[in-house]
C-alpha positions as CSV (number, residue, x, y, z in Angstrom):
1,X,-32.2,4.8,-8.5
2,X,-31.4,6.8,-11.4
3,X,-28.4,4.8,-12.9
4,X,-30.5,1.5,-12.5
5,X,-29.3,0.7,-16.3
6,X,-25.9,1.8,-15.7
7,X,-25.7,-0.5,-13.0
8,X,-27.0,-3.5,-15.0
9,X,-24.6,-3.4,-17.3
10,X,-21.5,-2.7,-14.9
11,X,-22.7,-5.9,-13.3
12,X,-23.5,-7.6,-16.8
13,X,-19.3,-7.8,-17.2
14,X,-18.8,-10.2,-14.7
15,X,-21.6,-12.2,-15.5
16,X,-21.2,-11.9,-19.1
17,X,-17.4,-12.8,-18.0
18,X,-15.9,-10.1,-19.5
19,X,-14.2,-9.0,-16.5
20,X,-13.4,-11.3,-13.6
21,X,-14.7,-8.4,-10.9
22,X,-15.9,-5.1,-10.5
23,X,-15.8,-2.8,-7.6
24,X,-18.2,0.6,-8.5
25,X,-19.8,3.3,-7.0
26,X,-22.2,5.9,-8.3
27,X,-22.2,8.7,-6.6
28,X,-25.7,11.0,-6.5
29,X,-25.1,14.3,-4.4
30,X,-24.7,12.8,-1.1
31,X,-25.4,9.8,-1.7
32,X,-22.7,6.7,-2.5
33,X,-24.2,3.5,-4.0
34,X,-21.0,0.8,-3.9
35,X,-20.8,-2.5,-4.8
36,X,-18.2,-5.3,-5.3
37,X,-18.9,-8.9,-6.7
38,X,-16.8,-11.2,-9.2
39,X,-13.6,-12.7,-8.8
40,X,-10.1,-11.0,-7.8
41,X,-8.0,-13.6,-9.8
42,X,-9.0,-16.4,-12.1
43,X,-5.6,-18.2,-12.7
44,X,-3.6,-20.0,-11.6
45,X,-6.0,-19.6,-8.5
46,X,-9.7,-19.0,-7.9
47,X,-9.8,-16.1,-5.3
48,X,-13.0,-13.9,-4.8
49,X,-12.2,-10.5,-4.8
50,X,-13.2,-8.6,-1.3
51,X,-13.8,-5.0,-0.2
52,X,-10.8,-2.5,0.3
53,X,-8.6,-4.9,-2.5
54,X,-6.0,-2.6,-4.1
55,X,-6.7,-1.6,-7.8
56,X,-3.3,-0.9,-10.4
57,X,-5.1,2.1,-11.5
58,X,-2.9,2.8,-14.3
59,X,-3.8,6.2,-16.6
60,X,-5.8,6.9,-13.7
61,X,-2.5,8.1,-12.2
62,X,-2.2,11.2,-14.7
63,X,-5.3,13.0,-13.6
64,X,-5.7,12.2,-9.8
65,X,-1.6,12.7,-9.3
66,X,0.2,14.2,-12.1
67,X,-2.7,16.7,-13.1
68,X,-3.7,17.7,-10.0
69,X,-0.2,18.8,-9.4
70,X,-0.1,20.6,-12.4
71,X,-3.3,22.6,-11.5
72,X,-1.4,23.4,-8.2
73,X,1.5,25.2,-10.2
74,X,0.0,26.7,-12.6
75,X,-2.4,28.7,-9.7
76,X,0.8,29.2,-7.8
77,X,2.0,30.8,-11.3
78,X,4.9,28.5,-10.5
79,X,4.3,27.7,-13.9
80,X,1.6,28.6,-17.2
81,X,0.0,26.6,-19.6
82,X,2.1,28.5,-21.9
83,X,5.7,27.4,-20.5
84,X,8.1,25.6,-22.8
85,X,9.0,22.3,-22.0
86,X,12.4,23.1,-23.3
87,X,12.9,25.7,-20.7
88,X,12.4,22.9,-17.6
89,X,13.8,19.7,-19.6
90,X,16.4,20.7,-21.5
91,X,17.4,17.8,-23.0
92,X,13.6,18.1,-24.8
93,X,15.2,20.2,-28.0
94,X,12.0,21.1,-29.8
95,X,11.2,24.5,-28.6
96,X,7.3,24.6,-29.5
97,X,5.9,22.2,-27.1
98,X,4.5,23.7,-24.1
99,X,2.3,22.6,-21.0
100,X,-0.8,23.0,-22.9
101,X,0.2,20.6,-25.5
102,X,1.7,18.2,-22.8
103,X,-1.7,18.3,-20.6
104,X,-4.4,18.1,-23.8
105,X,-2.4,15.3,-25.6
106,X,-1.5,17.6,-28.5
107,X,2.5,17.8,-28.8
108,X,2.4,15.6,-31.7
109,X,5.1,13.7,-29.8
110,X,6.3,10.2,-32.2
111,X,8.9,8.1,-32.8
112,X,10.1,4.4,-32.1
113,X,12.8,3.9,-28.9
114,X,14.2,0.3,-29.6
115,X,14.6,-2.2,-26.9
116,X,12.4,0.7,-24.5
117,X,11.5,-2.1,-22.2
118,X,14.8,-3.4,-21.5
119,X,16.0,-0.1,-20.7
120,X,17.0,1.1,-17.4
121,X,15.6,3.9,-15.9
122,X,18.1,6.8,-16.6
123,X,18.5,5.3,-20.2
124,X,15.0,5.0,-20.9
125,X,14.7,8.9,-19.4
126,X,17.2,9.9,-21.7
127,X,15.9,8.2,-24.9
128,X,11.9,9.8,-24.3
129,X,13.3,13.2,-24.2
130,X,16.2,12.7,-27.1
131,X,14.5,10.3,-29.2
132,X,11.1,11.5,-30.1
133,X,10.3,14.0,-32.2
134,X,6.9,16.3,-33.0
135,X,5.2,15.6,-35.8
136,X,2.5,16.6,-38.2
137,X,-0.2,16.4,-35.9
138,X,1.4,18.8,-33.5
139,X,-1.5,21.6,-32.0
140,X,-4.1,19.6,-34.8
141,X,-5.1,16.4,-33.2
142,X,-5.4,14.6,-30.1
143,X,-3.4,11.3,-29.8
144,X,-3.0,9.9,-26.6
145,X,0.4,9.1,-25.2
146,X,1.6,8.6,-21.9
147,X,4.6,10.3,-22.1
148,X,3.3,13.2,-22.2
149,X,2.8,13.1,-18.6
150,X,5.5,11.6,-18.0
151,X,7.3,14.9,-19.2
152,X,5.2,16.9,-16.6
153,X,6.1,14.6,-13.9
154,X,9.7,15.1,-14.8
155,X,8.9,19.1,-15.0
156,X,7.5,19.0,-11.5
157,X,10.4,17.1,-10.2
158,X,12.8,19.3,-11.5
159,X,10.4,22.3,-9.7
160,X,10.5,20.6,-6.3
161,X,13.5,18.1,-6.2
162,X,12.0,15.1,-5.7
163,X,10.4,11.5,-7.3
164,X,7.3,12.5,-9.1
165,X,5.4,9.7,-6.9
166,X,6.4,11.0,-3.5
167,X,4.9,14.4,-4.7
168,X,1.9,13.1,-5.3
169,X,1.9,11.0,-2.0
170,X,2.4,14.0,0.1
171,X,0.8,17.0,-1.6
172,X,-2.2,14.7,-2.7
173,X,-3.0,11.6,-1.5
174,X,-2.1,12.5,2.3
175,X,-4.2,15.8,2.0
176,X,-7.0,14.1,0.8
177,X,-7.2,11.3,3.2
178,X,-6.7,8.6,0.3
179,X,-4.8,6.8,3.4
180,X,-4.9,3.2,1.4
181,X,-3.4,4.6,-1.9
182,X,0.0,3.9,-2.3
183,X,3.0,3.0,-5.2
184,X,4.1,0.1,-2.7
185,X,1.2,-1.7,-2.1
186,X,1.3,-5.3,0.0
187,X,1.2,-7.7,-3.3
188,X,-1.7,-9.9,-0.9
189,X,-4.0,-6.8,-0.9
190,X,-4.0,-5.9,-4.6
191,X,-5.5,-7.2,-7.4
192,X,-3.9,-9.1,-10.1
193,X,-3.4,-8.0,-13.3
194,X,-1.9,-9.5,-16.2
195,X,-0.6,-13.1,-16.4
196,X,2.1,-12.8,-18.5
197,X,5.6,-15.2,-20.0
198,X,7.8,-12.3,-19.1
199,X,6.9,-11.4,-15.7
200,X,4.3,-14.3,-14.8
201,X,1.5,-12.9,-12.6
202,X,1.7,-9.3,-12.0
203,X,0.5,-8.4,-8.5
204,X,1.4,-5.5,-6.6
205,X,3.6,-4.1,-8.8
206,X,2.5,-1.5,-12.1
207,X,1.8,-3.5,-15.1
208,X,2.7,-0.3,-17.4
209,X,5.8,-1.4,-19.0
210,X,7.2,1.8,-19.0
211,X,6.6,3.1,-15.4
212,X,8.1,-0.3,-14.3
213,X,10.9,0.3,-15.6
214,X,10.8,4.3,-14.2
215,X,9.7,3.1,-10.9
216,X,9.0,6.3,-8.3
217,X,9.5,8.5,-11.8
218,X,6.5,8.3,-13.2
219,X,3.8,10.0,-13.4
220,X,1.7,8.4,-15.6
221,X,1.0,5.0,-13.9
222,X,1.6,3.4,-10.5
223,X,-0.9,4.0,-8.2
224,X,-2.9,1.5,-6.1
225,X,-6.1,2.4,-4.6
226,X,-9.0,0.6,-3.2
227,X,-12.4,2.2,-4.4
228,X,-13.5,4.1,-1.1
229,X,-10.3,6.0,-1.7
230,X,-10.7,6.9,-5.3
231,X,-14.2,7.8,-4.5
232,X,-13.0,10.1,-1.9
233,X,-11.0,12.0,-4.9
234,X,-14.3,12.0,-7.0
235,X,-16.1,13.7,-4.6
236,X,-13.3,16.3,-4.1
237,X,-13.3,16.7,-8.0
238,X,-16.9,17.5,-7.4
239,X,-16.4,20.0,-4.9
240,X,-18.0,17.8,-2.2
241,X,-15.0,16.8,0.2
242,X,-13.6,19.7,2.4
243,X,-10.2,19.2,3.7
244,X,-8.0,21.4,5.2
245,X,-5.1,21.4,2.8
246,X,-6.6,20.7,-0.3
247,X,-4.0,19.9,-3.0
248,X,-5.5,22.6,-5.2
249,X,-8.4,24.8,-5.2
250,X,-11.9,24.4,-6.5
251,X,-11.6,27.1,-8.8
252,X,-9.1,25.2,-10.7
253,X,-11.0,21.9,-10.1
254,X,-14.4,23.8,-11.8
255,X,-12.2,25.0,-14.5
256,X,-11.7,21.8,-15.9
257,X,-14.9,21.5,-17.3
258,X,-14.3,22.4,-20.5
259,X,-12.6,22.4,-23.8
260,X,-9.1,24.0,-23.0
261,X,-7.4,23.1,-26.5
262,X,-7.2,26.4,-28.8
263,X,-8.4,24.1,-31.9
264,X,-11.8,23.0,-30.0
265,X,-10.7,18.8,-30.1
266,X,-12.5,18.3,-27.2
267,X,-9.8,18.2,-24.3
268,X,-9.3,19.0,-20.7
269,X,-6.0,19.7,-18.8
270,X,-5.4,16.4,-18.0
271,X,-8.7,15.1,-18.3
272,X,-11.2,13.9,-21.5
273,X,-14.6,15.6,-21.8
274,X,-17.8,13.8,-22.5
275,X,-20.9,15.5,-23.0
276,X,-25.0,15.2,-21.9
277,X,-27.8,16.0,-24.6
278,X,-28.0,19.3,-23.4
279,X,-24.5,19.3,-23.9
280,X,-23.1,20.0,-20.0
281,X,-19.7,18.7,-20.2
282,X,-17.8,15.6,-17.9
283,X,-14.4,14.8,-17.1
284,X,-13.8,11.3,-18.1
285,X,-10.3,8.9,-18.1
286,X,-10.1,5.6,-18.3
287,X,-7.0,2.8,-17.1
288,X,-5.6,0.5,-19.4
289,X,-5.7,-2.4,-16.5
290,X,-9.9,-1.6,-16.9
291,X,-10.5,1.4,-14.5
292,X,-12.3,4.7,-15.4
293,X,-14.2,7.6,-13.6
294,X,-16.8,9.9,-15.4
295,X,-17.7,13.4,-13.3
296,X,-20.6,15.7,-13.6
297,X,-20.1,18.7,-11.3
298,X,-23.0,20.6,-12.4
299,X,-25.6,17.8,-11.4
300,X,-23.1,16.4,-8.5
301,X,-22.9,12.9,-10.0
302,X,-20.5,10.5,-11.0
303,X,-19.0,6.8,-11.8
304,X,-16.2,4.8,-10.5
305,X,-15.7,1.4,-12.1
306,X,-12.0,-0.6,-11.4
307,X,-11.5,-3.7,-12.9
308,X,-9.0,-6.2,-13.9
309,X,-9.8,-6.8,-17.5
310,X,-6.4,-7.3,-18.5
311,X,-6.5,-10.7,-15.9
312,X,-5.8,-13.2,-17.6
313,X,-4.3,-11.4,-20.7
314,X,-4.7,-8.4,-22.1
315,X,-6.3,-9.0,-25.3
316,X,-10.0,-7.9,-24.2
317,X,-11.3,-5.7,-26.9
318,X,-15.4,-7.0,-25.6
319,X,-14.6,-5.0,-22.1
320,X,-13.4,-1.8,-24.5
321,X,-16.8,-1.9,-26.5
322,X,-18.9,-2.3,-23.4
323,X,-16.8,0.7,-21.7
324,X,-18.4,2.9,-24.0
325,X,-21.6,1.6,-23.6
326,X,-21.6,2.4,-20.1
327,X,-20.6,5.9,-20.4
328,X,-23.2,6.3,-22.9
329,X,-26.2,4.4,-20.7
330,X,-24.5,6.8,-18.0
331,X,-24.5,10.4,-20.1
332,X,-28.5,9.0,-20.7
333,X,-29.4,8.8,-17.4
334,X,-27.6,11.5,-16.3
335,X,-30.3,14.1,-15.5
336,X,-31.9,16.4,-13.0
């Protein structure tokens, strides 16, 4: 096994407690190593967690629905990289930001909404694109921000006339065969996340405060998936999984694998890059609920790991520091 150390550590977090469970799979060419072991939920009961258990994959969303869409477009020249967001979403006023900044995290986008959470959904809608404005960073930094994608789910709307989610239910999930993914899961099949005053336990429904109040409008959280399903997207990402109505071609898929921002900051569309010592590059994201996925298409490998380290509370900075350390035991032993 080449990611034996990769694997200790992934299984370190639940018996270091740092996690309450872990479903993962490593992926080597053909072959799939899974696992699952730890605890679905800790409080107020003590429930194992089980294969085929529904993850909130959070930021996962943007890449495997939201970006994927985008890649469709712009092949379809339905759109370019270099369209202003002002010229789909009108109510945006600030006519430099285009899809490129939107996709790389480089708009500069800033600005405080007050009371967002108590917002309803056309309110909240109208205060992201009114309120916010672009800032010194703009085209010079990355600084991640959800809402971001949340403006390209509300571009591709506007292109196709319907909820952002549905799109990416029937042009990618269904295509795919990711038949267990869903934005209305059974609460008894997913995992819980967050135990919380405001809500109490979150189960079944997105803990992103924003996208619950957006509902099938966003395009930057939502999505539950078990792992055999998010595995299945991996290995389309890696050009492995033939289907006949693939939500976007290979070519586009290969063409993220690389550094797509004009002042070399180290961004995908969509996607972060991570690099091996002999500098190959890999799409990385994480989740904020504890989910991430690393790709390496040139040596066909790659990690899944969903957790639930925001169960019981959120405040879990010793899962964000081991994070790292897993990509980086993983970018060691990722070699020929």
């Amino acid at each position: 096994m080449r990611f034996e150390q990769t694997i200790h550590q992934i299984e370190a977090l639940v018996a270091d407690e740092v996690v309450p469970g872990v479903s993962y799979a490593v992926i080597e060419g053909q072959q799939v190593t899974t696992k699952v072991l730890g605890y679905s939920e800790l409080t107020p009961k003590l429930i194992p967690l089980e294969p085929g258990q529904l993850y909130d994959l959070a930021s996962l969303t943007k890449v495997i629905g939201t970006t994927t869409l985008i890649l469709r477009l712009l092949e379809r020249g339905r759109l370019s990289l270099t369209t202003k967001v002002h010229s789909i979403l009108p109510a945006f006023k600030d006519l430099r930001v285009t899809v490129l900044h939107l996709l790389t995290h480089t708009s500069g986008l800033e600005g405080y909404i007050p009371n967002r959470n108590q917002l309803a959904a056309p309110a909240l809608k109208e205060a992201l694109l009114t309120q916010l404005t672009v800032g010194p960073n703009f085209g010079k930094k990355v600084v991640y921000t959800d809402i971001g994608m949340l403006y390209l789910g509300w571009m591709l709307e506007v292109i196709y006339g319907k909820p952002i989610q549905d799109l990416i239910q029937s042009l990618v999930l269904t295509p795919l065969g990711m038949t267990e993914s869903t934005f209305s899961p059974e609460a008894s099949r997913a995992v819980p996340t967050e135990l919380t005053t405001a809500r109490g336990l979150i189960q079944g429904v997105v803990h992103d405060p924003k996208s619950y109040v957006l509902q099938n409008h966003s395009g930057a959280a939502g999505l539950f998936a078990p792992l055999d399903d998010v595995v299945r997207f991996a290995q389309f990402q890696l050009g492995q999984l033939k289907v006949a109505e693939a939500p976007v071609s290979q070519a586009s898929v290969k063409g993220l694998y690389r550094d797509w921002t004009p002042a070399h900051l180290g961004r995908s569309l969509g996607w972060d890059l991570r690099f091996t010592a002999d500098q190959t590059p890999l799409i990385y994201h994480t989740g904020f609920t504890g989910t991430f996925m690393i790709l390496d298409r040139k040596r066909q490998t790659g990690l899944v790991v969903l957790s639930n380290r925001i169960h019981p509370t959120a405040d879990n900075q010793t899962f964000l520091d081991r994070r790292t350390m897993i990509v980086d035991q993983f970018l060691a032993e990722d070699k020929a």
